[in-house]
Each structure stands twice: as structure tokens, then as C-alpha cells.
C-alpha positions as CSV (number, residue, x, y, z in Angstrom):
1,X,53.3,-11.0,9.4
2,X,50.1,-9.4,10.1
3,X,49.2,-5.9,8.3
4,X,45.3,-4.1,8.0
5,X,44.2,-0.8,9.1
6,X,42.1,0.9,11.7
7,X,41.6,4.3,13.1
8,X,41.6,3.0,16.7
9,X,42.7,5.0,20.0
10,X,45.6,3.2,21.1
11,X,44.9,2.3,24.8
12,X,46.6,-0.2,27.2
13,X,45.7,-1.6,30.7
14,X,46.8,-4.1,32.9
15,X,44.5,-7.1,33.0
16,X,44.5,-10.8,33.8
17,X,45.4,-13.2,31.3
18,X,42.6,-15.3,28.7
19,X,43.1,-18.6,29.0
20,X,46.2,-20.3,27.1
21,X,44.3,-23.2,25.4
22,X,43.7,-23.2,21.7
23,X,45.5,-19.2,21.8
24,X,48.8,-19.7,19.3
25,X,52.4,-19.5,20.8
26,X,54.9,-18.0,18.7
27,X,58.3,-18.4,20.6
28,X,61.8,-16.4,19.9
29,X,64.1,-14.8,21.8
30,X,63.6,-10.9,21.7
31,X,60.1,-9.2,21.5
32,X,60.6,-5.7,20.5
33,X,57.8,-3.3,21.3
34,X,57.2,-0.1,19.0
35,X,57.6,-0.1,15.3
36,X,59.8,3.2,14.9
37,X,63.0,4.0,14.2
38,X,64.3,3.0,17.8
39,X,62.7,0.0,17.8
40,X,63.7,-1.1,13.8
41,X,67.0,-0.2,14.0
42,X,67.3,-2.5,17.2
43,X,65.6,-5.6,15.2
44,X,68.5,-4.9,12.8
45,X,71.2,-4.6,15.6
46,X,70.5,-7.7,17.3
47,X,69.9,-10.1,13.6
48,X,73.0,-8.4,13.2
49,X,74.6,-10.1,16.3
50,X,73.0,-13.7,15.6
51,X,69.7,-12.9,17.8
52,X,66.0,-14.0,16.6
53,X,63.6,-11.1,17.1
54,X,59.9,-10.2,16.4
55,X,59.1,-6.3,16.4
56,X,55.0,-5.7,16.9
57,X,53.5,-2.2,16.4
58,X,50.0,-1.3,17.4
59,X,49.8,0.4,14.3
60,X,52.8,0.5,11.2
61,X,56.0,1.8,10.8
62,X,56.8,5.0,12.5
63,X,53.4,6.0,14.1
64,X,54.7,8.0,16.4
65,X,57.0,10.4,16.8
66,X,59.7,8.6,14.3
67,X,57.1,9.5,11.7
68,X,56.1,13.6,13.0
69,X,59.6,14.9,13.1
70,X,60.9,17.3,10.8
71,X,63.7,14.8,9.3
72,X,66.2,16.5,10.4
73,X,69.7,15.1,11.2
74,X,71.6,17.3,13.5
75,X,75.0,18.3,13.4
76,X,74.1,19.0,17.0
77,X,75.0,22.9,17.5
78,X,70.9,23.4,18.4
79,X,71.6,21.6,21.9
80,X,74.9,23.5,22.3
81,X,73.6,25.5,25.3
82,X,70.9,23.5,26.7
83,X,71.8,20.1,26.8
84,X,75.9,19.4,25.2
85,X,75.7,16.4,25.9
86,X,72.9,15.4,23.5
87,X,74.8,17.9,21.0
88,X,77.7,15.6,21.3
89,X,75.8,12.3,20.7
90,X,73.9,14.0,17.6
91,X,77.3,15.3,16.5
92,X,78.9,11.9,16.5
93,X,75.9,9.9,15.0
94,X,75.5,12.4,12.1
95,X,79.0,11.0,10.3
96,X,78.4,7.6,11.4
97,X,74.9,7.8,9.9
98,X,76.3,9.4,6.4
99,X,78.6,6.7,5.8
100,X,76.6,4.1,6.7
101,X,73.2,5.2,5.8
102,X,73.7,7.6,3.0
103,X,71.0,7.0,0.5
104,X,68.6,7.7,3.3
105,X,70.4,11.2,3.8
106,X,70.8,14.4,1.7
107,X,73.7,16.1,2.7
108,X,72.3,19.8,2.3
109,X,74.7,21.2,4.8
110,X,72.9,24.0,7.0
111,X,73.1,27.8,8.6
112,X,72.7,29.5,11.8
113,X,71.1,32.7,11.4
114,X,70.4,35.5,13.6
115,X,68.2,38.4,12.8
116,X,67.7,41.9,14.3
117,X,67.2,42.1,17.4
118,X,68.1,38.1,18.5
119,X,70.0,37.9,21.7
120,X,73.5,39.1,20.9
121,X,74.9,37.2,24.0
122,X,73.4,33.8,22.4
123,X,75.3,34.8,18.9
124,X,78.8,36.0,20.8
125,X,78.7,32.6,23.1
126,X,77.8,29.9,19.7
127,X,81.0,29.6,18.3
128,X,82.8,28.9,21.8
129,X,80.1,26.7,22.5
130,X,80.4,24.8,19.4
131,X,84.4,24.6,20.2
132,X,84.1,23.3,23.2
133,X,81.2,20.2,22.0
134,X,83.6,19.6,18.9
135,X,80.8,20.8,16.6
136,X,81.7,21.7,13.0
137,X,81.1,25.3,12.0
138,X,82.3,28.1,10.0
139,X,81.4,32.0,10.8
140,X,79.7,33.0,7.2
141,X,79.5,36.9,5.9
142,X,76.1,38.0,5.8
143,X,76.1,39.2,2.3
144,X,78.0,35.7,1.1
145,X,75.1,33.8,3.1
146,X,72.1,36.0,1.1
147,X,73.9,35.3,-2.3
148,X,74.5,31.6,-1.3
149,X,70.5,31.3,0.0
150,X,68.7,34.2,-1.9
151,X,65.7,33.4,0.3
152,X,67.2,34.4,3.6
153,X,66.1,37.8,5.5
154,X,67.4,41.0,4.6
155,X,68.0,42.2,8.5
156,X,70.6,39.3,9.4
157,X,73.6,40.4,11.6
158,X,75.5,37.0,12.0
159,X,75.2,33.1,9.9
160,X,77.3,30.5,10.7
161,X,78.0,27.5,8.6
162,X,77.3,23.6,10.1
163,X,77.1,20.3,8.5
164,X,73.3,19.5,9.3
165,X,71.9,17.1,7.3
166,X,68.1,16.0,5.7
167,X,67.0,12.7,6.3
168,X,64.2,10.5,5.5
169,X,62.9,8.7,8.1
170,X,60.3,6.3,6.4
171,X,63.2,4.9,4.7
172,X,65.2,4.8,7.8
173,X,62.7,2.7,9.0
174,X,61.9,0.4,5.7
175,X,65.1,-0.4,5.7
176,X,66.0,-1.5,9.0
177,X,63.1,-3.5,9.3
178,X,63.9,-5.0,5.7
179,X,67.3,-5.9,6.8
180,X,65.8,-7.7,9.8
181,X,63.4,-9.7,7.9
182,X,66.5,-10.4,5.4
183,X,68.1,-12.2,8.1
184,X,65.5,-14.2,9.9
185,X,63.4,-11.0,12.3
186,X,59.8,-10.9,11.6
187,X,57.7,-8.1,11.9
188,X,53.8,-7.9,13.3
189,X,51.7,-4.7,12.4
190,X,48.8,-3.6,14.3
191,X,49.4,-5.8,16.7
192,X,48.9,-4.4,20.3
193,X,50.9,-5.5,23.5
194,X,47.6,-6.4,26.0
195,X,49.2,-7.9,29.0
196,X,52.6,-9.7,30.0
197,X,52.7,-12.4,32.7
198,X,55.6,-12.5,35.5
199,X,56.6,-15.6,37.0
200,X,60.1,-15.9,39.3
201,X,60.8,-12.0,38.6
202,X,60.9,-12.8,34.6
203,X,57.9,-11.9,32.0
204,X,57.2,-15.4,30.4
205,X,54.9,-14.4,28.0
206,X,53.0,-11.5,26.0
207,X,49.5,-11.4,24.7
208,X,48.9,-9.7,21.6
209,X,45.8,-8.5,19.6
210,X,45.5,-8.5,16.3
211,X,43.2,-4.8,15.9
212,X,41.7,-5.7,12.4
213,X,41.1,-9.3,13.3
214,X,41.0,-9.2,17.0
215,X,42.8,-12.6,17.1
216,X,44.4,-13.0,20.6
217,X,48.2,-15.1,20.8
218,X,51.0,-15.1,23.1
219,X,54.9,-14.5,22.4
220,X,57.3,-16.5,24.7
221,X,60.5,-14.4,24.4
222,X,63.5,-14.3,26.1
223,X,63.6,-11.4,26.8
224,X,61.5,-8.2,25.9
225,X,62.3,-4.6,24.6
226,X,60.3,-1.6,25.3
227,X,60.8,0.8,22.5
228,X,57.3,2.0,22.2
229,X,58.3,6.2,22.7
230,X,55.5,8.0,23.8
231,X,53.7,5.0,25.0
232,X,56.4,3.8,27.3
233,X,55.2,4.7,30.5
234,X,51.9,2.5,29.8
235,X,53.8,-0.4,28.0
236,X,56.3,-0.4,31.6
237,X,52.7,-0.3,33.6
238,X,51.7,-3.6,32.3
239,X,54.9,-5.2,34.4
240,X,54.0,-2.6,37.2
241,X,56.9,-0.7,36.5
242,X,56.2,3.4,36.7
243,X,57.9,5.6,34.5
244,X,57.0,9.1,34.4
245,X,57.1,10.6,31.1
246,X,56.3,14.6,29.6
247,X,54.6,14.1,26.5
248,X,55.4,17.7,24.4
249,X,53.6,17.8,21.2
250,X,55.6,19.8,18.2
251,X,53.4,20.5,15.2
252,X,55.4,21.1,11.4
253,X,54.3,22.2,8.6
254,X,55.4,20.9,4.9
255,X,55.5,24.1,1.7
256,X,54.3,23.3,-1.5
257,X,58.1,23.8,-3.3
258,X,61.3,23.4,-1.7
259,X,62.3,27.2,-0.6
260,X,65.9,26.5,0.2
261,X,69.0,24.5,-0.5
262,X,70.2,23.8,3.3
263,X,69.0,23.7,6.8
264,X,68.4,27.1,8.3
265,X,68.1,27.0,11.8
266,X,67.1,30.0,14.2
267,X,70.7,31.5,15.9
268,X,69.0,31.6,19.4
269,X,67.5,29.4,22.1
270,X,65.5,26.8,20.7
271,X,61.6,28.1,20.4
272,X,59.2,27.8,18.2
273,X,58.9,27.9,13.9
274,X,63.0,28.2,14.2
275,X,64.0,25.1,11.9
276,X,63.6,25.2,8.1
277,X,64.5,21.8,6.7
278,X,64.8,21.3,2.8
279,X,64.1,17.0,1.9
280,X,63.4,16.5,-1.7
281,X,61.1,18.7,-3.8
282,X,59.7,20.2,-0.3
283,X,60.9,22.1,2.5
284,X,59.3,21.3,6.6
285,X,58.7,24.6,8.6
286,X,58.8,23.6,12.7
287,X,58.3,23.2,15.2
288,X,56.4,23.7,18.5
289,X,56.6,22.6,22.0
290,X,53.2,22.1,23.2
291,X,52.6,19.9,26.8
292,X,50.0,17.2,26.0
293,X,48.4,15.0,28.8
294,X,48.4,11.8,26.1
295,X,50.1,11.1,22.7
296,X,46.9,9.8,21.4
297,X,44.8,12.0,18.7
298,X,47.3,14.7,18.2
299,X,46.9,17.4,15.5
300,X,48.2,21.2,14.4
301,X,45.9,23.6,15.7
302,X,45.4,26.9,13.7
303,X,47.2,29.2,16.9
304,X,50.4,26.7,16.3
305,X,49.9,27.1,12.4
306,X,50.1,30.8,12.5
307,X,52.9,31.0,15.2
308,X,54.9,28.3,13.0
309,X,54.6,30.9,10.0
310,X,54.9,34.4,12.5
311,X,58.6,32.9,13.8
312,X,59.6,31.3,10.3
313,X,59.4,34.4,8.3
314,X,61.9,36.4,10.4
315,X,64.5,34.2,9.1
316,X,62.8,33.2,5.2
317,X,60.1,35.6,4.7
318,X,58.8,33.7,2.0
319,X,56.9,31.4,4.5
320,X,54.5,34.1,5.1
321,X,53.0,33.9,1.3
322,X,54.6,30.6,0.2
323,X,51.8,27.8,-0.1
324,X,51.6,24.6,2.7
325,X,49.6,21.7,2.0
326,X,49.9,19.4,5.1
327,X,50.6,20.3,8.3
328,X,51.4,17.5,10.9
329,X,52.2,16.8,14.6
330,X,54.8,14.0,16.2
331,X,54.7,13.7,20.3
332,X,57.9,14.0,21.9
333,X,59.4,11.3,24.4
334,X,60.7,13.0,27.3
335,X,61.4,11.7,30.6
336,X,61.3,14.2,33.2
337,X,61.5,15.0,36.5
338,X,59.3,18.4,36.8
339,X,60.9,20.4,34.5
340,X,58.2,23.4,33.8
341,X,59.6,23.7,29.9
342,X,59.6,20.7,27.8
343,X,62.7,22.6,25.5
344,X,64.5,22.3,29.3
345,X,63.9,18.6,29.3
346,X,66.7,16.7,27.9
347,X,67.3,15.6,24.4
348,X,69.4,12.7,25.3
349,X,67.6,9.5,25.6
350,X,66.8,6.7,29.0
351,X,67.5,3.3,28.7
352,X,66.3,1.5,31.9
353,X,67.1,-2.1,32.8
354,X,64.0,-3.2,34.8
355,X,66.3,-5.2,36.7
356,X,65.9,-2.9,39.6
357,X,61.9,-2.7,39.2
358,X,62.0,-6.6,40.3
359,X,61.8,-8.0,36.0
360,X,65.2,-9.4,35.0
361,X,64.7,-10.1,31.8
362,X,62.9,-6.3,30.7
363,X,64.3,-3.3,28.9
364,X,63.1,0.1,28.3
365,X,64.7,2.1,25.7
366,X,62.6,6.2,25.6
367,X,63.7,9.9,24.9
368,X,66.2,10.7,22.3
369,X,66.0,12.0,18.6
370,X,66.0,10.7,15.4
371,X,69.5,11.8,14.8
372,X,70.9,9.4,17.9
373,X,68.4,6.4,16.5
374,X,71.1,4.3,16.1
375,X,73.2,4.8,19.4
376,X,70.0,3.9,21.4
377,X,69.8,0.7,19.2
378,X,73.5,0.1,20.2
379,X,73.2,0.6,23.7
380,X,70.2,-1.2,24.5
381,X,71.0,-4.3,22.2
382,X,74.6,-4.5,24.3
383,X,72.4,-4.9,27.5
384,X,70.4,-7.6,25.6
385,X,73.4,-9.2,24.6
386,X,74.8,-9.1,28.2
387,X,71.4,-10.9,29.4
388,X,72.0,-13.9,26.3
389,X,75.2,-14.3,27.3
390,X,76.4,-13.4,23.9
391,X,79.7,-11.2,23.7
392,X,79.2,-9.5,20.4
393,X,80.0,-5.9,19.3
394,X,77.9,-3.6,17.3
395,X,78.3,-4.0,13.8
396,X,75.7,-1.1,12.7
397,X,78.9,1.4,12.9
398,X,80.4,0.0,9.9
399,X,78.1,-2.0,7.8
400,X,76.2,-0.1,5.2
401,X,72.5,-0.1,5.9
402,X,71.4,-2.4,2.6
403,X,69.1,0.0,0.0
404,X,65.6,-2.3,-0.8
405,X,63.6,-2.1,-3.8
406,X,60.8,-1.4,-1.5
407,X,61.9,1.9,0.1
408,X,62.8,3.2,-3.3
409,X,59.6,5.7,-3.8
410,X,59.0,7.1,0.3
411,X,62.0,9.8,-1.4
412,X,60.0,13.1,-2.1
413,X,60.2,14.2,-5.8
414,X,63.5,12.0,-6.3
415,X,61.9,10.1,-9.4
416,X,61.0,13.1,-11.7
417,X,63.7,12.9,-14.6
418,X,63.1,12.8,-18.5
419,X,64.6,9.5,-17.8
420,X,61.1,8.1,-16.8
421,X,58.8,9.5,-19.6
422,X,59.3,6.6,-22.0
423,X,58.0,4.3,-19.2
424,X,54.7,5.7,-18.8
425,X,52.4,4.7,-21.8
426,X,52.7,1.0,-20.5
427,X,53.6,1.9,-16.7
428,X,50.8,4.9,-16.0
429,X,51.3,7.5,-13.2
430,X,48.6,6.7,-10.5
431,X,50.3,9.6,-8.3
432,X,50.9,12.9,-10.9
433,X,52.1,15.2,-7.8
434,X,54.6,12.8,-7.1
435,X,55.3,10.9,-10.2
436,X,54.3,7.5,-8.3
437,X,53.8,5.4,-11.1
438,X,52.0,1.9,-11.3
439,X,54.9,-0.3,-11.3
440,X,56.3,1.2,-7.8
441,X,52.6,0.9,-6.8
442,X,53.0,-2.9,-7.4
443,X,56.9,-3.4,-6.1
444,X,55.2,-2.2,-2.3
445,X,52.2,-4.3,-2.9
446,X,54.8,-7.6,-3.3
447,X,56.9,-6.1,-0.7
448,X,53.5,-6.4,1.8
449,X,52.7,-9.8,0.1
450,X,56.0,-11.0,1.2
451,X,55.7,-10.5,4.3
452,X,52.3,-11.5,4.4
453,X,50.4,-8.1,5.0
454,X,47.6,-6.6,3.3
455,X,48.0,-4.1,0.8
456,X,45.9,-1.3,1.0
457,X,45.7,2.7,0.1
458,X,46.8,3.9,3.8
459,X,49.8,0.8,3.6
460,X,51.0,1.7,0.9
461,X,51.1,5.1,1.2
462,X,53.3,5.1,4.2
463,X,55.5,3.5,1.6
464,X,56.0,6.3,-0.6
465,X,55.1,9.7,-1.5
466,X,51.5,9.0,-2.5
467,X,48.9,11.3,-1.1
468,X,51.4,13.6,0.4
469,X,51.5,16.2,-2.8
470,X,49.9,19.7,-3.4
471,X,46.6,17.8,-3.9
472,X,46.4,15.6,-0.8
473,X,45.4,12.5,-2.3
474,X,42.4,14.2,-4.1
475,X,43.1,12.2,-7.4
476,X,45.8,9.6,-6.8
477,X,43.5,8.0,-4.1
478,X,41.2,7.1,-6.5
479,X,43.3,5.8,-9.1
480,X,45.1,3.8,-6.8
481,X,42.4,2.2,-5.2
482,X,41.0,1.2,-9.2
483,X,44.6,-0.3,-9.6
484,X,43.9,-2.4,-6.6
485,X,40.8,-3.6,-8.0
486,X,42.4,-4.3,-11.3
487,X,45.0,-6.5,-9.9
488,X,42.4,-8.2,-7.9
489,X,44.0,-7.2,-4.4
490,X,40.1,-5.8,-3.3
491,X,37.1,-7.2,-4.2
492,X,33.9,-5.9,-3.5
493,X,33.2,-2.9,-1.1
494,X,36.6,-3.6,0.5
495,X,37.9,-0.4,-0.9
496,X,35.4,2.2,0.4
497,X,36.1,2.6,3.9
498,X,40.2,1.9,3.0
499,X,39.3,5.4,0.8
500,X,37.4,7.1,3.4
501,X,40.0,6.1,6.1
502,X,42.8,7.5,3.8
503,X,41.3,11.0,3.2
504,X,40.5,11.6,6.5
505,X,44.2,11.1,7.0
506,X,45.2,13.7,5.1
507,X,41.8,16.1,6.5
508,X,43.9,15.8,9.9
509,X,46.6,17.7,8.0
510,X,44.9,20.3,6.1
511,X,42.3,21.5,8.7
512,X,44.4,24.0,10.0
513,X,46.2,25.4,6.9
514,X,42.5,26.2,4.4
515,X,43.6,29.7,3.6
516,X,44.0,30.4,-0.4
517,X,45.2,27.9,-3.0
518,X,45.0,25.1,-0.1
519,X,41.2,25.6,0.4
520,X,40.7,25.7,-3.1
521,X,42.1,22.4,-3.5
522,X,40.5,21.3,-0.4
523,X,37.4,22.2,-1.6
524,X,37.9,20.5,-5.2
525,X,38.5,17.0,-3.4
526,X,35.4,17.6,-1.3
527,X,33.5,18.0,-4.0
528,X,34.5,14.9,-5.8
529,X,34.6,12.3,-2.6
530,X,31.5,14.0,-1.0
531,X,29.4,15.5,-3.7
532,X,30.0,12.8,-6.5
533,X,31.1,9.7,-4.5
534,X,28.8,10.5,-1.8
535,X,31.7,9.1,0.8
536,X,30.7,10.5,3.9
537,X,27.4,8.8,3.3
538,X,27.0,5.6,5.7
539,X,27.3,2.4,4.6
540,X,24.9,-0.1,5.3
């Protein structure tokens, strides 16, 4: 398995093949393309059925929009009106999901709530709506719904009860792919698709780069999966196959405390700042629906920041004082045909056998929501199955997703307990916001080992809640980079750019939030990295 870092545009176009002598071969059956939850959670489905797979991701787990969503797990009632269909799918894959994936879910339950002055007609039609998609709810008393979430707005004329859900997506991913590797898969990061070459109307091989080593080898697969999101339309162009895809960005932004117990969604048509979703010691204000012409180099602007906050205080008024420290954008993957309003575009995913396009043996799976992760893994591993001739039923339904050591710590605030203070004169804290302490530092840095990565800061924060605190990686970066030097896994100058590469990381997420306590502590870590450490100094 191949791991590293690089901040590198992610670009692909169709070009002729290097030559095949001295490149390595690495044969299996099924090349998966996209490292998110889509394409994990398909590596697990098909190890699951007796298939042999390889999953390659240009950069690590959940790049894209698997890892810019607000975590929420739908109960479906926000696609009631616009798209029931998608409501029905979230609806069904939330229980499915909670038994068989339930330490990667908090069960927080959630609200509908309509303020003064909200469309009336949107409130009257919900509960019908919700009847009629088999959706869960109960009609709430306003003053029972204030005393049961203190923080909710004094002018609301109607709540209404559903079983939404928080869920954690990095784990979602870690897992799957974990599960996969358990049982034979292998996974490649930042490794990039560059080309695929057709013979007899079937791709017979892949070439892949290595971006931190710029190696060059082929994959001879059976057959091969497009689950890249965003990026499918340009993965598909490589087999000249169009697809036309809307790329809507939504920008979220995480609070400093957790402000409420549940999910409290916006009782109207779905717009901007309307979801509030509770996951650990934090809460995630979103989102927005902004049409991008490319997925690449996304980030929250300071016009989405203050509508986010504008919107979200009409239902938690809070928001409006309450402190952020990272705000973040995920690209949506919609495939449309036209449609003027990305909300209008459906929430229901595509899956597109490319036997029609003239490539038998190519699959695009696009679309969809975290919440119906799972289904999309079913469906498009029953196609692969049809093409092995393998009859074989989805198992993912009823087998518990196994918990890994490794996933333990990406949990916001889940390890602070009195429990863990006699641990840490031998086992120090290297992450104080989130009580990261050494020893999970060095259970990732095995778990990377294992499967022959490269540790480093930006790795193994995607790992766990390093970095993503009320300081932003001002302090932990630093002592987790000397704990990588202590163990010997950098020697040298190995670690300076690693540290550079990671803070501007988290710069992309606190540019557009430096108002009050944030700049403060903005300023603080600037003053250390820059003015002491001299990072943004070249290096020669």
C-alpha cells in the first residue's frame, strides 16, 4: 500500500499509454476508483462476496465530498417534498445503518422547526408528506420542544419530532476499508488513475501514478469501478465515455462546544444554514448550495460564512455569538440534466453500466448522500457480481461493520473521562483540545505501517481528532511531529514541510471565520510557526 502527502491539483486527461516494459503489473479482479465512503464500503461488499479488490485514491480517505458533509444521517423527511424517492432510500438505510454500524452512529434523534414567518403551507403539508414516504415523526408542543432543547428560538409556531441520526464519516470509512484489507482488498493512496487502455470493447489495463513518488504501474483488473464522486465525469472521459455532472459546493461550519443535543433541521424547503448537527463535543452549522465549475480548490468564503450564521440563528440564536473554529467545504455529486437549482437536482444517486457506452467490463457509481452509502455499494457490487458470474447476495444488511483499533480516536471528544487521567504521566497528551494522547498517536502510526504507508502529521490526523480543536493544530502539531522524531519515523528535515503542509490545512478553514476569540488564536499560532519557527521562510 502506498501512502505520502502532497498538495497537488488533482487533474486527469486522456493520453497514450508509456511503454509496458520494466512498469510493474499488479493484477486482481476489481479496481475501485475513489477512496470515499462509496467506494470503501464497495471494497467491503465485494471481499464480502469472495471478490479480490484494490481501491486507489488520488489523495486519502474521504477527500472529497465523503469527508465535507455535515455527518448527518437522515431520517429522510428533508427530501420529503423535493425528491421522495431519495427520502425513502435515506429512511430505509438509516435503521439498516444503526444496527449494523452503530458505533459509528450517535443516535441524537432530531427536530423540525419552523419559526415566524416560515411558509405555513410547507408546515400544514410535512406531516402528510412524511405519511405518505413512511417517515417517522411525532408533532412536538412548542413549549415541550424549548424545555427539551433550551437553545431553540423563542418565535417557533410548529417542531416535529424524527429519528435523524449523527454519524461519523471518517470512521465509516476506516472501517470499511479495514474490513477489506482484513479479508484480502488492498488499498493504494495517492495514487492517481492516468489513462486506461480498451481492447475488444473491455479496459485491459490502468496506469497509475504514485504523486509523492511519481512511480508509474499498471492494474490488470477484471473489471473496474468508478466511484470517484465529483471527479466522475473526468475518470468516465478517460474511456471516452461523457457524463455530465453539476458540481454544487456546500460550505459548513464546526462551533467551538456542542450547542444542542439532537438534530435541528429548518421546517421549510431546503436552503441555506438550515441543518444543525450535534457529533461529539461539537456541533456543524450548514450548509450552502453554491454551483462550482470544478471540485478542485474549494473553500468557505466569508459571504457563505455570514449567510451560514444569518439563517442558523433564526432557529438557535446562539450561532450568532457562539465561537467557530473551522469552517469547511465538500463538493456535491450531482448528475443533471439542466436543472437551474442544484437543491432541484436529485438526491438519489446514478449508477451507469458502461455497457451501453461500448466498455463491457466498466461501472460508474455518482450522486447520492452519505446516508444511502451503503445501498450504492449494494447495487453496484450486484452488477459486478452479475459480470463475474458470481450469484451472491449482499451481506452488508446483516453483518455488523467490525470496530478497529485504528478508528478508535477520529470520534470527537469521546475519550475525555476521569477514566484516562492515570494514563497520562507515562502515556502524555500530544493533542490537549482533544485528549489525543501518545499511545493512540502510535496505534495509527502501526495501523499505516501495516499497510505499508507513511506516517506523517496530515496522515494521521485524518485518523483522528488531532488538529481539528479550538486551537487548530497550533500546539499539538508540534508536539506530534517531536513524537515522530522520537520514535524515529522522520529523520532530518522530513518534518518541516509535513508541518507547513498541515497548517496550511487548517488556514483553509479559518480564513473566513477571524472575527474575536478565533483570530486571537489565529494570531497566537502565527506568531509561533511564523515569528519563532520562521515556517513560511523558504527552504533551501
Amino acid at each position: 500500500m502506498l501512502f505520502a502527502f502532497s498538495n497537488i491539483d488533482f487533474f486527469l486527461t486522456r493520453q497514450k499509454f508509456r511503454p509496458w516494459l520494466m512498469k510493474k503489473i499488479i493484477e486482481t479482479q476489481v479496481l475501485i476508483i475513489g477512496g470515499g465512503v462509496t467506494g470503501t464500503g464497495i471494497a467491503r461488499d465485494l471481499s464480502l462476496r469472495g471478490l479480490n479488490v484494490i481501491l486507489i485514491e488520488k489523495q486519502d480517505l474521504n477527500a472529497g465530498a465523503s469527508g465535507g458533509n455535515h455527518g448527518l444521517l437522515h431520517s429522510g423527511a428533508r427530501y420529503i417534498c423535493s425528491d421522495p424517492e431519495a427520502a425513502v432510500e435515506c429512511s430505509n438505510e438509516l435503521n439498516i445503518i444503526k444496527k449494523t454500524a452503530g458505533h459509528c452512529v450517535e443516535e441524537t434523534g432530531g427536530f423540525f422547526v419552523a419559526v415566524s414567518g416560515d411558509d405555513e403551507k410547507y408546515i400544514a403539508d410535512f406531516p402528510g408528506k412524511c405519511n405518505t414516504a413512511g417517515i417517522p415523526f411525532k408533532k412536538i408542543d412548542v413549549a415541550d420542544a424549548r424545555q427539551m432543547e433550551p437553545s431553540l428560538a423563542d418565535d417557533m409556531i410548529a417542531v416535529y419530532e424524527v429519528n435523524d441520526a449523527s454519524i461519523n464519516p471518517f470512521k465509516l470509512s476506516i472501517e470499511n476499508v479495514n474490513d477489506a484489507i482484513s479479508m484480502g482488498g488492498q488499498y493504494f493512496s495517492y495514487c492517481m488513475l492516468q489513462g486506461v487502455e480498451i481492447k475488444n470493447r473491455k479496459i485491459c489495463r490502468a496506469e497509475i501514478q504514485n504523486m509523492i513518488s511519481n512511480e508509474i504501474f499498471y492494474i490488470k483488473a477484471d473489471t473496474y469501478v468508478n466511484a470517484s464522486g465529483a471527479w466522475a465525469g473526468r475518470i468516465a472521459s478517460l474511456a471516452g465515455i461523457p457524463i455530465s455532472m453539476v458540481f454544487s459546493k456546500g460550505s459548513l461550519l464546526v462551533t467551538s462546544k456542542r450547542i444542542t443535543k439532537r438534530v435541528i433541521n429548518r421546517l421549510r424547503k431546503p436552503t441555506d444554514g438550515d441543518i444543525l448537527v450535534p457529533g461529539g463535543v461539537v456541533s456543524i452549522l450548514g450548509t450552502t448550495s453554491v454551483r462550482v465549475a470544478s471540485p478542485d480548490n474549494i473553500f468557505p468564503t466569508v459571504d457563505e460564512v455570514d449567510r451560514i450564521i444569518s439563517e442558523g440563528e433564526r432557529m438557535v440564536p446562539s450561532l450568532k455569538t457562539c465561537r467557530y473554529v473551522r469552517a469547511y467545504s465538500g463538493v456535491r455529486p450531482l448528475v443533471s440534466e439542466g436543472n437551474n437549482d442544484d437543491r432541484d437536482v436529485s438526491r438519489g444517486f446514478t449508477l451507469i453500466n458502461h455497457e451501453k457506452d461500448g466498455v463491457d467490463n466498466f461501472v460508474t457509481i455518482t450522486g447520492g448522500k452519505l446516508s444511502t452509502y451503503r445501498l450504492m455499494a449494494e447495487k453496484t457490487s450486484d452488477i459486478i457480481c452479475r459480470m463475474h458470474g458470481i450469484v451472491s447476495e449482499c451481506r452488508t444488511k446483516t453483518i455488523a461493520l467490525p470496530s478497529t483499533e485504528s478508528g478508535e480516536w477520529s470520534e470527537p471528544g469521546v475519550h475525555i473521562s476521569e477514566s484516562f487521567a492515570p494514563k497520562t504521566r507515562h502515556d502524555p497528551v500530544l493533542c490537549e483540545c482533544e485528549m489525543v494522547p501518545a499511545s493512540a498517536v502510535d496505534t495509527i502510526i502501526n495501523s499505516i505501517k501495516n499497510n505499508k504507508g507513511n506516517p506523517d502529521l496530515i496522515s494521521i490526523a485524518l485518523r483522528s481528532r488531532v488538529g481539528k480543536g479550538p486551537c487548530q493544530g497550533s500546539f499539538c502539531s508540534i508536539r506530534i511531529l517531536s513524537h515522530l522524531y522520537n520514535t524515529h519515523e522522520l529523520t532530518h528535515g522530513a518534518g518541516i514541510n509535513d508541518l507547513r503542509k498541515f497548517l496550511n490545512e487548517r488556514w483553509k478553514g479559518e480564513q473566513s471565520l477571524l472575527w474575536d476569540q478565533a483570530i486571537v488564536q489565529s494570531s497566537l499560532k502565527e506568531m509561533i510557526h511564523c515569528g519563532l519557527f520562521g515556517l513560511e521562510l523558504e527552504t533551501h
